[in-house]
KEZADO-584795 format. One line per 8 residues: number of its first residue (from 1); for each residue x, y, z of C-alpha. Coordinates in steps of 0.2 Angstrom, whole numbers, plus 2048, in hexadecimal, padded with zeros to 3 digits. Each point is the difference from the previous one (the first is absolute). Layout:
! KEZADO-584795
NUM = X:Y:Z ~ ... .
This chain:
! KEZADO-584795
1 = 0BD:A14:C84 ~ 80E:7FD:80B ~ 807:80F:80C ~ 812:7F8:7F7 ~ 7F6:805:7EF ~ 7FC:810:806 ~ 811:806:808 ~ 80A:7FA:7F0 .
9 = 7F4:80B:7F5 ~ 801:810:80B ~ 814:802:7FC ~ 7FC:7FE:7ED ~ 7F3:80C:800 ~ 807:80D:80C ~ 810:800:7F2 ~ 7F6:7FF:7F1 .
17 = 7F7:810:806 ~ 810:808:806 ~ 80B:7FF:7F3 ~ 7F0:7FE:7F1 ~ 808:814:7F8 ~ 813:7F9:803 ~ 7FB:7EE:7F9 ~ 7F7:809:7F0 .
25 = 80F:80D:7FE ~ 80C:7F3:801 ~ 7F5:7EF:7F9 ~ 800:7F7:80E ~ 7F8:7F1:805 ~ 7FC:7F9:811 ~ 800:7EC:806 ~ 7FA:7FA:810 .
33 = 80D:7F3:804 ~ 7FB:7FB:812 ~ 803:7F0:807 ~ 803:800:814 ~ 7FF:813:801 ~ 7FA:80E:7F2 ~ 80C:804:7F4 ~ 7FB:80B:7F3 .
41 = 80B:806:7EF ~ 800:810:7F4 ~ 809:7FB:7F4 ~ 807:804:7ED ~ 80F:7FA:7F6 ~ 80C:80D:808 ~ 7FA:7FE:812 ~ 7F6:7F7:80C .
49 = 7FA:808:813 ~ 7FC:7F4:80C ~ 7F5:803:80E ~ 7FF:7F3:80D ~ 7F6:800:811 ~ 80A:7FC:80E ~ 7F3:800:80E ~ 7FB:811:7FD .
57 = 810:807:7FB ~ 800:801:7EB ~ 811:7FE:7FB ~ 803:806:7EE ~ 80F:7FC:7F6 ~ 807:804:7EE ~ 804:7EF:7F7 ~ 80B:801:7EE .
65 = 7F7:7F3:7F8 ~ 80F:7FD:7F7 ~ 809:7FA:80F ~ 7F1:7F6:804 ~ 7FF:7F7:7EF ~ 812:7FC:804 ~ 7FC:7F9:811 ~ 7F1:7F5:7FA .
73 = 80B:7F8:7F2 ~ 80C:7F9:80C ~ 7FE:7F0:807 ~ 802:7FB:813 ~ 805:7EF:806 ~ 7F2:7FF:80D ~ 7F3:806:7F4 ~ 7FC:80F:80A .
81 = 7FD:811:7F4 ~ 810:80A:7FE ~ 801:80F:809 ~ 800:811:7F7 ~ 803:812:806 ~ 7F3:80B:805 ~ 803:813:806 ~ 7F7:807:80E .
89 = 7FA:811:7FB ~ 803:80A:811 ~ 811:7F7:7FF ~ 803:805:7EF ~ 7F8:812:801 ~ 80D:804:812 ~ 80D:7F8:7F8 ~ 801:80C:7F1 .
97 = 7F7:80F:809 ~ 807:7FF:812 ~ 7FC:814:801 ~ 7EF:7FE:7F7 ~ 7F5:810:806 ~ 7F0:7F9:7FD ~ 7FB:7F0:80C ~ 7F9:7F3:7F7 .
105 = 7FD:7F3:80E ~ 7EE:7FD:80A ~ 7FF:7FC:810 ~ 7ED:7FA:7FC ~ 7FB:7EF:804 ~ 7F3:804:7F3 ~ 804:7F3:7EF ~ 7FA:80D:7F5 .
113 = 80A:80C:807 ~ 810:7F8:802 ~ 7FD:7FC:7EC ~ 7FC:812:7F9 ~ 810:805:80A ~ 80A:7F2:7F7 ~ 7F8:809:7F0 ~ 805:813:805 .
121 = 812:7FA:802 ~ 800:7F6:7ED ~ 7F7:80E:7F8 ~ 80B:80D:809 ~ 812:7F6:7FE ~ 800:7F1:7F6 ~ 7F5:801:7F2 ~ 812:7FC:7F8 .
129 = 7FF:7EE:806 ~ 7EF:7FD:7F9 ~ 807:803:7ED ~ 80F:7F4:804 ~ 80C:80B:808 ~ 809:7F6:80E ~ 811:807:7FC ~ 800:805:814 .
137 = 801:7EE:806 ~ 814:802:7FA ~ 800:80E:80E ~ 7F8:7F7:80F ~ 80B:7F2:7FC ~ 80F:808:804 .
């Protein structure tokens, strides 16, 4: 087994166990989709959380996978994918609770850690968007 093989599963299974009472609370299912880094999804119809390794750092964004669908029907001259939104969660979260109490945010370099803080700020604030609910993208876009 490759140290590639081994880095790509420890994202997966640091999410899967994370998030295993959210994901059976709210059905949903997780996909490794690395390629050149990890990339891991939780995903249902109304919602999908992306986690994403960015040497260390694990950037977790909402994605509407209706916006997505959109995206991937398009067609691009230079046959490139088409590009779809994607919502940072800290970004999100400060954006609609810029006077928030409770800090949500790790300074650990730790990957479990930095994804069970990404799990304290969805279970805390946005179990909303998991059941569909991205009626606050109209406010951020203003």
């Amino acid at each position: 087994v490759s140290n590639s093989f081994k880095m790509v599963t420890a994202l997966k299974n640091i999410v899967e166990t994370s998030f295993k009472d959210i994901a059976e609370k709210f059905n949903l299912s997780v996909e490794d989709k690395s390629n050149r880094w990890e990339h891991v999804e939780l995903y249902n119809d109304n919602c999908i959380i992306r986690f994403i390794d960015d040497f260390g750092s694990i950037e977790v964004s909402f994605v509407n996978p209706l916006e997505r669908q959109a995206a991937e029907k398009m067609k691009r001259e230079d046959n490139f994918p088409t590009d779809y939104p994607n919502y940072p969660i800290y970004f999100v979260w400060e954006s609609l609770y810029p006077n928030d109490s409770i800090k949500f945010r790790t300074n650990s370099l730790d990957k479990t850690e930095q994804v069970l803080a990404a799990k304290k700020l969805v279970t805390k604030r946005f179990e909303n968007i998991i059941t569909g609910d991205f009626s606050w993208n109209k406010l951020l876009n203003k």
